[in-house]
mmCIF file of the N, C-alpha and C atoms, coordinates in Angstrom:
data_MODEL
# 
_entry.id   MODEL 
# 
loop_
_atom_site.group_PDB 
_atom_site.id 
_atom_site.type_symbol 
_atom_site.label_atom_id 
_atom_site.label_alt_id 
_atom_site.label_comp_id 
_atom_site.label_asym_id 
_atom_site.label_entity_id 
_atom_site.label_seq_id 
_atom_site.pdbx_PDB_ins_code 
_atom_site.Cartn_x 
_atom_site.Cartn_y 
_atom_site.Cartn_z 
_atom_site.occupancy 
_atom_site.B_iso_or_equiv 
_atom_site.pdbx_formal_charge 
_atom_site.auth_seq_id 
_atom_site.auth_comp_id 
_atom_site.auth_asym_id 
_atom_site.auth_atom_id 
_atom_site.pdbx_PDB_model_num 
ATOM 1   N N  . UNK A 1 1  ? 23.766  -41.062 -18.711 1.00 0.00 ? 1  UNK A N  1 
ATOM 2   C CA . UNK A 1 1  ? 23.514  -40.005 -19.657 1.00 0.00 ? 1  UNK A CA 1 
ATOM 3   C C  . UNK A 1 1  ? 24.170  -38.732 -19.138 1.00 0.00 ? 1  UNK A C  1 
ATOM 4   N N  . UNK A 1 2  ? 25.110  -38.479 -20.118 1.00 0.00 ? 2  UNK A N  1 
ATOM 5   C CA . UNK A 1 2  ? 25.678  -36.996 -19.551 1.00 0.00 ? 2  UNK A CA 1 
ATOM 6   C C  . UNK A 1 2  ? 25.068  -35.295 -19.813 1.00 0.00 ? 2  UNK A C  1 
ATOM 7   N N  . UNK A 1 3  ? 25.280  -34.545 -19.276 1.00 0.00 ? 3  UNK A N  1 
ATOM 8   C CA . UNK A 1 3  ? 24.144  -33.138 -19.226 1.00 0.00 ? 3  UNK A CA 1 
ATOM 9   C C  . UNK A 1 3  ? 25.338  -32.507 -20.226 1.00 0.00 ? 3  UNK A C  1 
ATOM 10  N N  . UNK A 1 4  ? 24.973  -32.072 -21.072 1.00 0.00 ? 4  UNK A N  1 
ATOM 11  C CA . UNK A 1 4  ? 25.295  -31.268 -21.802 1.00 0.00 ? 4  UNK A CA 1 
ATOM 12  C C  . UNK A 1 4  ? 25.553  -30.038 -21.672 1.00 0.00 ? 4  UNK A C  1 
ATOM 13  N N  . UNK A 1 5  ? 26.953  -29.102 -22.301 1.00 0.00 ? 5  UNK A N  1 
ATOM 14  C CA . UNK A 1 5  ? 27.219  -28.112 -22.160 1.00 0.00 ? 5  UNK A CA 1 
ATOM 15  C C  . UNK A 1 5  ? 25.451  -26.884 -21.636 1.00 0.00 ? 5  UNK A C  1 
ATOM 16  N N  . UNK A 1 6  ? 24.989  -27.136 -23.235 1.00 0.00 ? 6  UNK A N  1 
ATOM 17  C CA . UNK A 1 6  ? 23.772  -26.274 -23.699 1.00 0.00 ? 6  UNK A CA 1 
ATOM 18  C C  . UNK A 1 6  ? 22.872  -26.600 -22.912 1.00 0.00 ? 6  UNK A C  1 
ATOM 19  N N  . UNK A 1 7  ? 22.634  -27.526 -22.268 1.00 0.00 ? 7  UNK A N  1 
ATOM 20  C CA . UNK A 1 7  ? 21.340  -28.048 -20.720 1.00 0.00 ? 7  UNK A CA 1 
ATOM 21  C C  . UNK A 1 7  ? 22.039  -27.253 -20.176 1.00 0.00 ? 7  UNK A C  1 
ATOM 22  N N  . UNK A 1 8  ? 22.753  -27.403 -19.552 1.00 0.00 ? 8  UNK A N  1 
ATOM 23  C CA . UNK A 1 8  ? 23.630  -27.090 -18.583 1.00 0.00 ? 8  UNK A CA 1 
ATOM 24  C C  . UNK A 1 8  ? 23.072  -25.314 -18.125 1.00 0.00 ? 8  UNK A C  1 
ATOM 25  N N  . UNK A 1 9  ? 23.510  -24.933 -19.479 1.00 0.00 ? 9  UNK A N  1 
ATOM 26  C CA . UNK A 1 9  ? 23.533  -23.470 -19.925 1.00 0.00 ? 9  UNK A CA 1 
ATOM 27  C C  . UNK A 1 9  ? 22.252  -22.904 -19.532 1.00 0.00 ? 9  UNK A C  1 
ATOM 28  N N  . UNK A 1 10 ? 21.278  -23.738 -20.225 1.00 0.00 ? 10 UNK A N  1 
ATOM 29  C CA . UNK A 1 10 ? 20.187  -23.102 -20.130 1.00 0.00 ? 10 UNK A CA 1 
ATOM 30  C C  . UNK A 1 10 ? 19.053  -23.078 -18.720 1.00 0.00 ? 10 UNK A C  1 
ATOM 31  N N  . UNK A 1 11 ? 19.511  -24.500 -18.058 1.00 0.00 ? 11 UNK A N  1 
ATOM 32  C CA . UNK A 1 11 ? 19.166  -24.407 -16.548 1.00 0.00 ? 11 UNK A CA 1 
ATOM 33  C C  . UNK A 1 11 ? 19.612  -22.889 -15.970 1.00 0.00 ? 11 UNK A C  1 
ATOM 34  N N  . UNK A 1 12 ? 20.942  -22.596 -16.002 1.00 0.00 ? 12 UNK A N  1 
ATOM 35  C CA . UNK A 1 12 ? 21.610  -21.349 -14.984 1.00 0.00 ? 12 UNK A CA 1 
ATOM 36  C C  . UNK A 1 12 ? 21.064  -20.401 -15.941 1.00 0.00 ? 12 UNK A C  1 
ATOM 37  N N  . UNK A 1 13 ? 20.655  -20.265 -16.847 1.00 0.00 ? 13 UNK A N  1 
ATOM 38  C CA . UNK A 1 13 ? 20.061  -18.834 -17.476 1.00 0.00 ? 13 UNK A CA 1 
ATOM 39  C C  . UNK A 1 13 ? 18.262  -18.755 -16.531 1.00 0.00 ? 13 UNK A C  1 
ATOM 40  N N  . UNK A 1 14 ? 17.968  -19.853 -16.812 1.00 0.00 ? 14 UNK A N  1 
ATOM 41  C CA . UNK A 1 14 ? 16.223  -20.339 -16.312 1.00 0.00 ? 14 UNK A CA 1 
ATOM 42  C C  . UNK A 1 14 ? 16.318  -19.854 -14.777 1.00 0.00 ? 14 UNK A C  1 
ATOM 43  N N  . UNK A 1 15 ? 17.363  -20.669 -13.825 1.00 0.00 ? 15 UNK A N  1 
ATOM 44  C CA . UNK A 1 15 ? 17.209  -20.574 -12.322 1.00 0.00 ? 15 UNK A CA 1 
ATOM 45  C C  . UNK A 1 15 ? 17.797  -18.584 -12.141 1.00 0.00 ? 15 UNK A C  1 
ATOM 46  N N  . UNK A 1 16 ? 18.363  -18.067 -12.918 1.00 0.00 ? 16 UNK A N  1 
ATOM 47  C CA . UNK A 1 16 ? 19.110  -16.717 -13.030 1.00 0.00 ? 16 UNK A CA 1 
ATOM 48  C C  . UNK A 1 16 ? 17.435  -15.849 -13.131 1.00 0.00 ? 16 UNK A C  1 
ATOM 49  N N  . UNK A 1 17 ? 17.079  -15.999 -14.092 1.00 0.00 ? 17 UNK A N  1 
ATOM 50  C CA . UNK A 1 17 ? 15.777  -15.060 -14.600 1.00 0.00 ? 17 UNK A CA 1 
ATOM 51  C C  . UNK A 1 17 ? 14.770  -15.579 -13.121 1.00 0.00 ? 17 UNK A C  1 
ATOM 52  N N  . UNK A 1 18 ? 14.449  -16.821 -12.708 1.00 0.00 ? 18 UNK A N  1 
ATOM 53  C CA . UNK A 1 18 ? 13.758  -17.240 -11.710 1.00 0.00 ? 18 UNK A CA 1 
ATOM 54  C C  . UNK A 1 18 ? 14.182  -16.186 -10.252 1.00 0.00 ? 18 UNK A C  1 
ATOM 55  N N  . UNK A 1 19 ? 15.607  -15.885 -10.227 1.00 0.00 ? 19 UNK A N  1 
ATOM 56  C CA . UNK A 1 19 ? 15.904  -15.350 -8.756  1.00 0.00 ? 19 UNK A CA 1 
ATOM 57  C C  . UNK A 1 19 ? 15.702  -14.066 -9.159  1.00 0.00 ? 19 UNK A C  1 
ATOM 58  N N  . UNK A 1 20 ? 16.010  -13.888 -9.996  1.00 0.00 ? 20 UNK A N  1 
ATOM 59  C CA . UNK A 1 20 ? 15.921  -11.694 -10.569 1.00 0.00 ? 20 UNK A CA 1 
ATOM 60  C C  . UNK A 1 20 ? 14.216  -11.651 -9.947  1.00 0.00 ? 20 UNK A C  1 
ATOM 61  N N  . UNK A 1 21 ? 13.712  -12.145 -10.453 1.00 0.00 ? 21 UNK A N  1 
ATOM 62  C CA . UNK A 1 21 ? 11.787  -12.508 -10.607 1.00 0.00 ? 21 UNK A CA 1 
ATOM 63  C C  . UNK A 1 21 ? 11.427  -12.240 -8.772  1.00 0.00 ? 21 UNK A C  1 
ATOM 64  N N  . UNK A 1 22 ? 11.864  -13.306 -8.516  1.00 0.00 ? 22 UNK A N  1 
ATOM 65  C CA . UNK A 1 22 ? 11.555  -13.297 -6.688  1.00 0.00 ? 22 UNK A CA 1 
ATOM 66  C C  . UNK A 1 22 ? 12.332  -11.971 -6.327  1.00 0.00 ? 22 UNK A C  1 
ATOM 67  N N  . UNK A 1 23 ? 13.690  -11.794 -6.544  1.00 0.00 ? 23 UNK A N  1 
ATOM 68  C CA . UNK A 1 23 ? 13.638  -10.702 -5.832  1.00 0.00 ? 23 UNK A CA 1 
ATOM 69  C C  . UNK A 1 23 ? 13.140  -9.150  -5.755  1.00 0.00 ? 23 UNK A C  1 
ATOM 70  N N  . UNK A 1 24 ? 12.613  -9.058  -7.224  1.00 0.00 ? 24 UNK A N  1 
ATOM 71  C CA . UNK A 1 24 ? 11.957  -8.053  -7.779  1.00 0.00 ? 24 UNK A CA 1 
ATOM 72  C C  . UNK A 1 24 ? 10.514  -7.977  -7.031  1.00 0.00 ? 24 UNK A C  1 
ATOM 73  N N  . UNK A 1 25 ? 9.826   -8.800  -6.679  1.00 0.00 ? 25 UNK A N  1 
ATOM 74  C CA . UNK A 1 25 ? 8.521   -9.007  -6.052  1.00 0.00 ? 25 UNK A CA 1 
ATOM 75  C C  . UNK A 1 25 ? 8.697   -9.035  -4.792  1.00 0.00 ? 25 UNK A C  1 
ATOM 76  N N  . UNK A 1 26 ? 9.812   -9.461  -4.472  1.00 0.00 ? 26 UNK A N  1 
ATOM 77  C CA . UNK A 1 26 ? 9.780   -9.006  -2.830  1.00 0.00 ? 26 UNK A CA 1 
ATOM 78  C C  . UNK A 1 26 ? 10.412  -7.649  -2.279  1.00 0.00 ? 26 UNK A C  1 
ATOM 79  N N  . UNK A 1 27 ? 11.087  -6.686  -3.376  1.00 0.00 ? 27 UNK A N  1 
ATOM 80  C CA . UNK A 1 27 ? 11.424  -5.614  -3.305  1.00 0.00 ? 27 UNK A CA 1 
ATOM 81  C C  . UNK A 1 27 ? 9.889   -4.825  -3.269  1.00 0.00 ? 27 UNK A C  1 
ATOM 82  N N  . UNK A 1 28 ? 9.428   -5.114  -4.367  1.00 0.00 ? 28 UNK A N  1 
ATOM 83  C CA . UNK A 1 28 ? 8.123   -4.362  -4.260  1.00 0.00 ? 28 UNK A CA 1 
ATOM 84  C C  . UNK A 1 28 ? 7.260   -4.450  -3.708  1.00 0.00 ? 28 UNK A C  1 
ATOM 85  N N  . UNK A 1 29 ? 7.222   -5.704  -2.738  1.00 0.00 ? 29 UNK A N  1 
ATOM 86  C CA . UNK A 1 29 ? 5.914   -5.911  -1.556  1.00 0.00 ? 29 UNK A CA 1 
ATOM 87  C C  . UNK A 1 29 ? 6.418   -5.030  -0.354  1.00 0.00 ? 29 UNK A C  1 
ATOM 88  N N  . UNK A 1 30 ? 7.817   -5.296  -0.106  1.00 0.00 ? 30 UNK A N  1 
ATOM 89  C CA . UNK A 1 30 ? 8.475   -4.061  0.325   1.00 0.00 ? 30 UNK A CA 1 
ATOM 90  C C  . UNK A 1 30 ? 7.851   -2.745  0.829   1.00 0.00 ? 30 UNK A C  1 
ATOM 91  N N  . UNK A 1 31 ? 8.013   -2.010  -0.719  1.00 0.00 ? 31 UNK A N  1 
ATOM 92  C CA . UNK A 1 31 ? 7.878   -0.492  -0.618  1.00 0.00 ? 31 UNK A CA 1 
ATOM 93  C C  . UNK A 1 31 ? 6.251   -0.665  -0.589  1.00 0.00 ? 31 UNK A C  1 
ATOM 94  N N  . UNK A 1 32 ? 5.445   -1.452  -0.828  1.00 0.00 ? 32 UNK A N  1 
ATOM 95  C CA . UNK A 1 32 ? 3.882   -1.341  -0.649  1.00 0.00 ? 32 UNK A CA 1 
ATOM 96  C C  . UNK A 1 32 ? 3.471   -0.525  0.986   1.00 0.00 ? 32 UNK A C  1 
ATOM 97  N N  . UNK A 1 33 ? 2.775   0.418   1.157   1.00 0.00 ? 33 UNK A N  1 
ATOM 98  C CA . UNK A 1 33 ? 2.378   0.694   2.170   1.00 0.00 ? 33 UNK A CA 1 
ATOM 99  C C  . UNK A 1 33 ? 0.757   0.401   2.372   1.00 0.00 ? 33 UNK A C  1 
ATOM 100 N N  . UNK A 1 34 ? 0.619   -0.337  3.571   1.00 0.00 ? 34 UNK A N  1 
ATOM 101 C CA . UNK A 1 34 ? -0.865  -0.883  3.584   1.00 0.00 ? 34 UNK A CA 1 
ATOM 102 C C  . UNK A 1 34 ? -1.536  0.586   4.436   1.00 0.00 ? 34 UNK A C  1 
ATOM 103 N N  . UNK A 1 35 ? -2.925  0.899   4.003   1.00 0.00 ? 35 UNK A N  1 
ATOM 104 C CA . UNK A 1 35 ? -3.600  2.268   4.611   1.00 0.00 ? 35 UNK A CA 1 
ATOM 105 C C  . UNK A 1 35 ? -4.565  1.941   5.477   1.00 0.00 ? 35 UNK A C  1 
ATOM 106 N N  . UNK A 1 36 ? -4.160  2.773   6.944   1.00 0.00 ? 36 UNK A N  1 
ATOM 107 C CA . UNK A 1 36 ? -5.569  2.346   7.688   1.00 0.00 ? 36 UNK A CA 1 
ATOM 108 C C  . UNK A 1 36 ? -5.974  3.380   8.090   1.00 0.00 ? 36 UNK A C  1 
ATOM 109 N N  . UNK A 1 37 ? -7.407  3.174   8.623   1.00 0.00 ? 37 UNK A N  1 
ATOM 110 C CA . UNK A 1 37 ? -8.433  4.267   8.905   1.00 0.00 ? 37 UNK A CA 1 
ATOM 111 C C  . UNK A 1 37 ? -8.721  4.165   10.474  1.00 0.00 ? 37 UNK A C  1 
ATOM 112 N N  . UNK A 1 38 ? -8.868  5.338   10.675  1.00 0.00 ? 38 UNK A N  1 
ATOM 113 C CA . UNK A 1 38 ? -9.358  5.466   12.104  1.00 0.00 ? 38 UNK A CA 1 
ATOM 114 C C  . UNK A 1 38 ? -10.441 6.895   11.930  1.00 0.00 ? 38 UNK A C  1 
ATOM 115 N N  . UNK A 1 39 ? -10.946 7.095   12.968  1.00 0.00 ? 39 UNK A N  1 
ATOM 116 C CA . UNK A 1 39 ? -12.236 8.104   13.506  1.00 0.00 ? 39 UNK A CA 1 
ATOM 117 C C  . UNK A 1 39 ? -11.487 9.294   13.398  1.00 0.00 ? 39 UNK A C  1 
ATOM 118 N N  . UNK A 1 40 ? -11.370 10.999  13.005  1.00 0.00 ? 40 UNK A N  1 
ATOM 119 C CA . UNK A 1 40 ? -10.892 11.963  13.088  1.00 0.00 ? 40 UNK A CA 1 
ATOM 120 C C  . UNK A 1 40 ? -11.610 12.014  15.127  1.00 0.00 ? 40 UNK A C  1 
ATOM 121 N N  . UNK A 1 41 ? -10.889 12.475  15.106  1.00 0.00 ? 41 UNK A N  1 
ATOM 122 C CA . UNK A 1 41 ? -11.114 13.114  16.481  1.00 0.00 ? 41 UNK A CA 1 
ATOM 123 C C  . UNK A 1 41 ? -11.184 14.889  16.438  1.00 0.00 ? 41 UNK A C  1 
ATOM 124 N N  . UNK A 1 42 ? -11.337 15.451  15.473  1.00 0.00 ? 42 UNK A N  1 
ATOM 125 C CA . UNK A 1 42 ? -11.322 16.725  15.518  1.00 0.00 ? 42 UNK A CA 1 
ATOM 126 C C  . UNK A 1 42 ? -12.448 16.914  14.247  1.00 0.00 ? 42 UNK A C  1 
ATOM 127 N N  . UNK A 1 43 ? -13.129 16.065  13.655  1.00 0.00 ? 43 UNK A N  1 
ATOM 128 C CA . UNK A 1 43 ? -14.286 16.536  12.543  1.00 0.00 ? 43 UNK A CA 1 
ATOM 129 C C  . UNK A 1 43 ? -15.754 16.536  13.380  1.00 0.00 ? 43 UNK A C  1 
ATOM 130 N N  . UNK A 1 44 ? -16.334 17.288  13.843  1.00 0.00 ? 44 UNK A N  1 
ATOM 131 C CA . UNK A 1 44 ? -17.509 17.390  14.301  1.00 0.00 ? 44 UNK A CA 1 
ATOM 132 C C  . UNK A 1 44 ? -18.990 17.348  13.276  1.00 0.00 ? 44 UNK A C  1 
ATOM 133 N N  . UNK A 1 45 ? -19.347 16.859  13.460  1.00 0.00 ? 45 UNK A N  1 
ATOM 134 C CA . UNK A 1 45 ? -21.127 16.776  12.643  1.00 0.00 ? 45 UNK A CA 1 
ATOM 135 C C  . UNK A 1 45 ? -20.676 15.613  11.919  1.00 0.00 ? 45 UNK A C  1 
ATOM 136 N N  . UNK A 1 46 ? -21.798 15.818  10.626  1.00 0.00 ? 46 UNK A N  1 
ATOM 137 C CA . UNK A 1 46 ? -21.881 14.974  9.551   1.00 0.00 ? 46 UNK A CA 1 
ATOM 138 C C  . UNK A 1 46 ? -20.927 14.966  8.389   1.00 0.00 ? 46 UNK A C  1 
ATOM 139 N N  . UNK A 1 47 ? -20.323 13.903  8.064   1.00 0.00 ? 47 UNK A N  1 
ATOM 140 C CA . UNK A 1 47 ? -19.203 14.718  7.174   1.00 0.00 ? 47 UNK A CA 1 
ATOM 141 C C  . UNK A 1 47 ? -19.772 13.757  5.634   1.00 0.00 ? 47 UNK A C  1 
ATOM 142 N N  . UNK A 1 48 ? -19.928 14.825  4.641   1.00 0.00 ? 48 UNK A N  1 
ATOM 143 C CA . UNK A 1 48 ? -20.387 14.691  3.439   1.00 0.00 ? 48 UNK A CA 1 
ATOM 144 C C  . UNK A 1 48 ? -19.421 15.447  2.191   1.00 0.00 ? 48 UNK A C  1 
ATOM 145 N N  . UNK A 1 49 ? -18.878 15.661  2.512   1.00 0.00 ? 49 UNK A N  1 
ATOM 146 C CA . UNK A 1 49 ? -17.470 16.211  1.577   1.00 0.00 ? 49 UNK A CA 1 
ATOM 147 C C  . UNK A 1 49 ? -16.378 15.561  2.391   1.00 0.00 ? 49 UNK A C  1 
ATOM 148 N N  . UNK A 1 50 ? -16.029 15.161  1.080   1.00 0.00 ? 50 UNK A N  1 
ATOM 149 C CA . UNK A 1 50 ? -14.469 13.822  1.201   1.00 0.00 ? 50 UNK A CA 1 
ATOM 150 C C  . UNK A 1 50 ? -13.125 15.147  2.079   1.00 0.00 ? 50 UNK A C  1 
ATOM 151 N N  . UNK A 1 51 ? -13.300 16.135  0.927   1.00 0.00 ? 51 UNK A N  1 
ATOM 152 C CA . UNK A 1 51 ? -11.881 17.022  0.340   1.00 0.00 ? 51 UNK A CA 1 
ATOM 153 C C  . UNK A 1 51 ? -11.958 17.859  1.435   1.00 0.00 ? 51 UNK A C  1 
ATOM 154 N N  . UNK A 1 52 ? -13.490 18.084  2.922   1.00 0.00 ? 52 UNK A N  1 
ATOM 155 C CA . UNK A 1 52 ? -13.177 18.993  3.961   1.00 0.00 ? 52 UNK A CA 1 
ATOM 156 C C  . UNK A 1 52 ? -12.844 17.752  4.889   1.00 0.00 ? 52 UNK A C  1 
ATOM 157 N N  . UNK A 1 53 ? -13.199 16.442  5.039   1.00 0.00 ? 53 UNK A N  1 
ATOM 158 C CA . UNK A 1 53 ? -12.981 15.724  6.074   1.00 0.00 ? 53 UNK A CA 1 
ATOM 159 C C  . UNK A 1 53 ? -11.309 15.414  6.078   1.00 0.00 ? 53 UNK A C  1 
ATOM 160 N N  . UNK A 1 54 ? -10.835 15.429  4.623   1.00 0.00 ? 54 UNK A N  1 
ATOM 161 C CA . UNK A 1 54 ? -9.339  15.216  4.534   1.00 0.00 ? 54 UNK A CA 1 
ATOM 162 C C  . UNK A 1 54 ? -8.470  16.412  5.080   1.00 0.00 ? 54 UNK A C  1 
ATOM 163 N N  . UNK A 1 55 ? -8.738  17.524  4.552   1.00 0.00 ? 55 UNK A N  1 
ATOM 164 C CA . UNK A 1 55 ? -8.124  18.858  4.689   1.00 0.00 ? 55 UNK A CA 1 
ATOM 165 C C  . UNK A 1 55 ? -8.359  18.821  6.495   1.00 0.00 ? 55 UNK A C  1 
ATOM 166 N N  . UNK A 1 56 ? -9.524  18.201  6.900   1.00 0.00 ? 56 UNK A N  1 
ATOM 167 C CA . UNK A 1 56 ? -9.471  18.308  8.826   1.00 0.00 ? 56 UNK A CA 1 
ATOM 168 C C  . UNK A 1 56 ? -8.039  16.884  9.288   1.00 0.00 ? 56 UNK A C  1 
ATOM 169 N N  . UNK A 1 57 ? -8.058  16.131  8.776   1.00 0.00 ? 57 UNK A N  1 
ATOM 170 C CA . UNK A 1 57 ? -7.525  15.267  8.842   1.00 0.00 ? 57 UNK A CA 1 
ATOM 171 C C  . UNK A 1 57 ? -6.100  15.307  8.748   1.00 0.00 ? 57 UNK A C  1 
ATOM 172 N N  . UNK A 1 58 ? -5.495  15.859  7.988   1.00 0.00 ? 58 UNK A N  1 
ATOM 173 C CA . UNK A 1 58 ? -4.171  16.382  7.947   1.00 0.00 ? 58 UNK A CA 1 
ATOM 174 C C  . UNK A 1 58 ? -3.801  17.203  8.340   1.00 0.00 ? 58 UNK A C  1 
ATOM 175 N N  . UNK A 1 59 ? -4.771  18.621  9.132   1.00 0.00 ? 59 UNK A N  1 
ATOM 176 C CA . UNK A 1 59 ? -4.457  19.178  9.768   1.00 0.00 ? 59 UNK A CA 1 
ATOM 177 C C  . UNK A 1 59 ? -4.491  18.990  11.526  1.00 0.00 ? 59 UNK A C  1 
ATOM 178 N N  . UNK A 1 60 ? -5.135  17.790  11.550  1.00 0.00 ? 60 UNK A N  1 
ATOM 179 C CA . UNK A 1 60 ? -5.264  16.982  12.841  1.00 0.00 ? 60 UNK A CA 1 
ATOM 180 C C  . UNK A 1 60 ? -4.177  16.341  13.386  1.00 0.00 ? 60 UNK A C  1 
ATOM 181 N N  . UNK A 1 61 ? -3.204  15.437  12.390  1.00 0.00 ? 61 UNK A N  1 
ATOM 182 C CA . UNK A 1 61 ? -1.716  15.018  12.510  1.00 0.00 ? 61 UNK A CA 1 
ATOM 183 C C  . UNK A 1 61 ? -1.067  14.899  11.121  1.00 0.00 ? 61 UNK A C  1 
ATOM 184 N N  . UNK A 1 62 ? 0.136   15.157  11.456  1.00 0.00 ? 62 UNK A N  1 
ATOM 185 C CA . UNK A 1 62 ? 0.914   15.482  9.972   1.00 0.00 ? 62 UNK A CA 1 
ATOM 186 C C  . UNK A 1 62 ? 1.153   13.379  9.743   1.00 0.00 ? 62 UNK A C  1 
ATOM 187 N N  . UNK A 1 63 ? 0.427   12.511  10.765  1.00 0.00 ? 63 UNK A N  1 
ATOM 188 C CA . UNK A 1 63 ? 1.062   11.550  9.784   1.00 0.00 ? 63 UNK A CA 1 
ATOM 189 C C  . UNK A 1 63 ? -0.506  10.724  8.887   1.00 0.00 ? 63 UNK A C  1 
ATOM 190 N N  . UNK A 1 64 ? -1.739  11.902  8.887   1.00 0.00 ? 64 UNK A N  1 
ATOM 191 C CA . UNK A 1 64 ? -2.513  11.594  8.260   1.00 0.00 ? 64 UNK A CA 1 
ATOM 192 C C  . UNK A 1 64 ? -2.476  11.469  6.659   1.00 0.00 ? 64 UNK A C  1 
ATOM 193 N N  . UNK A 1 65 ? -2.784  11.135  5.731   1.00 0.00 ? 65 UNK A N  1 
ATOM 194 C CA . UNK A 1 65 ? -2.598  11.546  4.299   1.00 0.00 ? 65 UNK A CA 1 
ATOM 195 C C  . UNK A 1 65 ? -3.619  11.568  3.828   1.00 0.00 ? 65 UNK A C  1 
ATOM 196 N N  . UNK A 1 66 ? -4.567  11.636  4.172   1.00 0.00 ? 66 UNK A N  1 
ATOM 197 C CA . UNK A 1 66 ? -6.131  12.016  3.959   1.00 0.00 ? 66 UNK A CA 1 
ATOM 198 C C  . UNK A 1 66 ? -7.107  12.125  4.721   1.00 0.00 ? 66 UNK A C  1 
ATOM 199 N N  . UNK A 1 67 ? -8.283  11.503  4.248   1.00 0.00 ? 67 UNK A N  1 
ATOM 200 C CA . UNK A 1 67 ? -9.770  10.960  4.621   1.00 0.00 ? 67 UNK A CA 1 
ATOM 201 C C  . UNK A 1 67 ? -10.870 11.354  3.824   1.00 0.00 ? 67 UNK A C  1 
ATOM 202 N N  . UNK A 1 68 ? -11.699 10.630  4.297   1.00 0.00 ? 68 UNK A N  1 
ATOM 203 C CA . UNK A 1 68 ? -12.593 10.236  3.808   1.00 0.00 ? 68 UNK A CA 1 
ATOM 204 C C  . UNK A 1 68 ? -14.434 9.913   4.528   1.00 0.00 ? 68 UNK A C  1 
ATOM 205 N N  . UNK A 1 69 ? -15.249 10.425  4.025   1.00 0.00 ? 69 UNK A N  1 
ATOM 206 C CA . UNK A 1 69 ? -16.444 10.046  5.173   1.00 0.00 ? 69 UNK A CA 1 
ATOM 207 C C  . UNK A 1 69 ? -16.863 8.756   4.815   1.00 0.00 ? 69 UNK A C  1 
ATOM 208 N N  . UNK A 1 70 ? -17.859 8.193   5.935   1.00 0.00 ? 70 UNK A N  1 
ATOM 209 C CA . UNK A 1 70 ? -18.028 6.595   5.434   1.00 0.00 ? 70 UNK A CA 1 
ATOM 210 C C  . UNK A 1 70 ? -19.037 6.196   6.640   1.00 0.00 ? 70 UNK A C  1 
ATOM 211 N N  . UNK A 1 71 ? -20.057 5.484   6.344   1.00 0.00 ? 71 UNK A N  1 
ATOM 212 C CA . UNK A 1 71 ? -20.637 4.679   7.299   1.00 0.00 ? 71 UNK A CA 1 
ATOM 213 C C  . UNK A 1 71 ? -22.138 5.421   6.976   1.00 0.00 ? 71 UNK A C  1 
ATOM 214 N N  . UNK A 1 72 ? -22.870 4.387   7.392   1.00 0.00 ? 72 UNK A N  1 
ATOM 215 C CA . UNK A 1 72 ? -24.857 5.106   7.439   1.00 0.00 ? 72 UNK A CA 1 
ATOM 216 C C  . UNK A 1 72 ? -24.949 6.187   7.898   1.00 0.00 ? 72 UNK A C  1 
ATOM 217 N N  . UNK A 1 73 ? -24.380 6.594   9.491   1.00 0.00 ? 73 UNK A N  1 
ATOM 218 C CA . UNK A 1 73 ? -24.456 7.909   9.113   1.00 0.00 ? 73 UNK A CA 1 
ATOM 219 C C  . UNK A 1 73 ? -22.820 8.701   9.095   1.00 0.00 ? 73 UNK A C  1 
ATOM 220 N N  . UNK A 1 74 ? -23.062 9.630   8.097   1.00 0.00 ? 74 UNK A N  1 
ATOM 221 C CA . UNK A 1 74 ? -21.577 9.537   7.931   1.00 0.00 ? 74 UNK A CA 1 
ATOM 222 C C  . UNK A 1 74 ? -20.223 10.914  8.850   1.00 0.00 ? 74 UNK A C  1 
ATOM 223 N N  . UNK A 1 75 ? -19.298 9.762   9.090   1.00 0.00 ? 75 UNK A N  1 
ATOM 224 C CA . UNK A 1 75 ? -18.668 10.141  9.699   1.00 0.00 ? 75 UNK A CA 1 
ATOM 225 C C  . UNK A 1 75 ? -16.871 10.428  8.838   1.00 0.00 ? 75 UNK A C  1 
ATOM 226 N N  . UNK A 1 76 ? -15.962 10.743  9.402   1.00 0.00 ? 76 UNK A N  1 
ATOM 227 C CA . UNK A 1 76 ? -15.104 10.806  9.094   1.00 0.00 ? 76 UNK A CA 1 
ATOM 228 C C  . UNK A 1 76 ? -14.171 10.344  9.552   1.00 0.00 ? 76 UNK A C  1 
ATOM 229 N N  . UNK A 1 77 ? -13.441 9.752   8.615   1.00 0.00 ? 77 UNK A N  1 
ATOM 230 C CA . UNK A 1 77 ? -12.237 8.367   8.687   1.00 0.00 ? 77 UNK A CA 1 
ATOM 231 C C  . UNK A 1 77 ? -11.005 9.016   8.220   1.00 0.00 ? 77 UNK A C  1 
ATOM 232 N N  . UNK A 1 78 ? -9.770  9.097   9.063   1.00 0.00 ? 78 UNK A N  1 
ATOM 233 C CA . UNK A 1 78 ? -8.414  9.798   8.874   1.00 0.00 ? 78 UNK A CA 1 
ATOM 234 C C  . UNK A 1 78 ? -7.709  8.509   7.806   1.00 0.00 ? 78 UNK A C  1 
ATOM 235 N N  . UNK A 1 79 ? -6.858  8.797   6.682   1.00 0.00 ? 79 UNK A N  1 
ATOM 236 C CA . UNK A 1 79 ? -6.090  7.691   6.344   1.00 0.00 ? 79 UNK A CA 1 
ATOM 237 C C  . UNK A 1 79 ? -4.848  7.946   6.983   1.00 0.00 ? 79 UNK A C  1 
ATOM 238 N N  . UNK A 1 80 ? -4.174  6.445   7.118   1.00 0.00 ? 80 UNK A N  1 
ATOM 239 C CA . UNK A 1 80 ? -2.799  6.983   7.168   1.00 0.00 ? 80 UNK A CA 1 
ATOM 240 C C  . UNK A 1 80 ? -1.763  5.541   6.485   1.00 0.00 ? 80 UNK A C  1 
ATOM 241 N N  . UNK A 1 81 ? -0.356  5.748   7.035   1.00 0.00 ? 81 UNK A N  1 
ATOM 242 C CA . UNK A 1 81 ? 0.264   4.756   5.983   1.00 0.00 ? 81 UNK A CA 1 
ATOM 243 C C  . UNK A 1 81 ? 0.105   3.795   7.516   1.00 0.00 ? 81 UNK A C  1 
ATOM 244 N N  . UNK A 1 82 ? 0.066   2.223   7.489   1.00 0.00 ? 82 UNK A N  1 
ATOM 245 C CA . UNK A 1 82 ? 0.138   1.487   8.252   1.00 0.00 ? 82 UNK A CA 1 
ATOM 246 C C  . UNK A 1 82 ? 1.925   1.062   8.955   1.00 0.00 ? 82 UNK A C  1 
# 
């Protein structure tokens, strides 16, 4: 049985859209940055406002990009990019 022009055709259009697909998803897992947390080392007491534990946090190291308080009793957690 012979494969036909139009099989033919439509396999390399199918396997074409299939590789665009993968490489598009692995471009973008890529640029994903995973965020981790660590302890501020410069927020003292209880920290109960997000927007002062962050504002300590970025002024603690410029490669912070936030924080956040967290835990029973609460403390403050620096974000950064992993």
């Amino acid at each position: 049985m012979a494969v036909s022009r139009k099989n033919l055709s439509a396999v390399a259009a199918a396997a074409a859209v299939l590789l665009l697909v993968v490489v598009v998803a692995e471009m973008a897992s890529v640029g994903a940055a995973d965020t981790c947390r660590h302890l501020s080392g410069a927020f003292h007491g209880l920290c109960t406002w997000d927007k002062h534990c962050a504002d300590t946090c970025t002024t603690e190291s410029s490669n912070n990009i936030g924080g956040v308080c967290d835990d029973t009793l609460p403390r403050c957690y620096c974000l950064s990019n992993c």
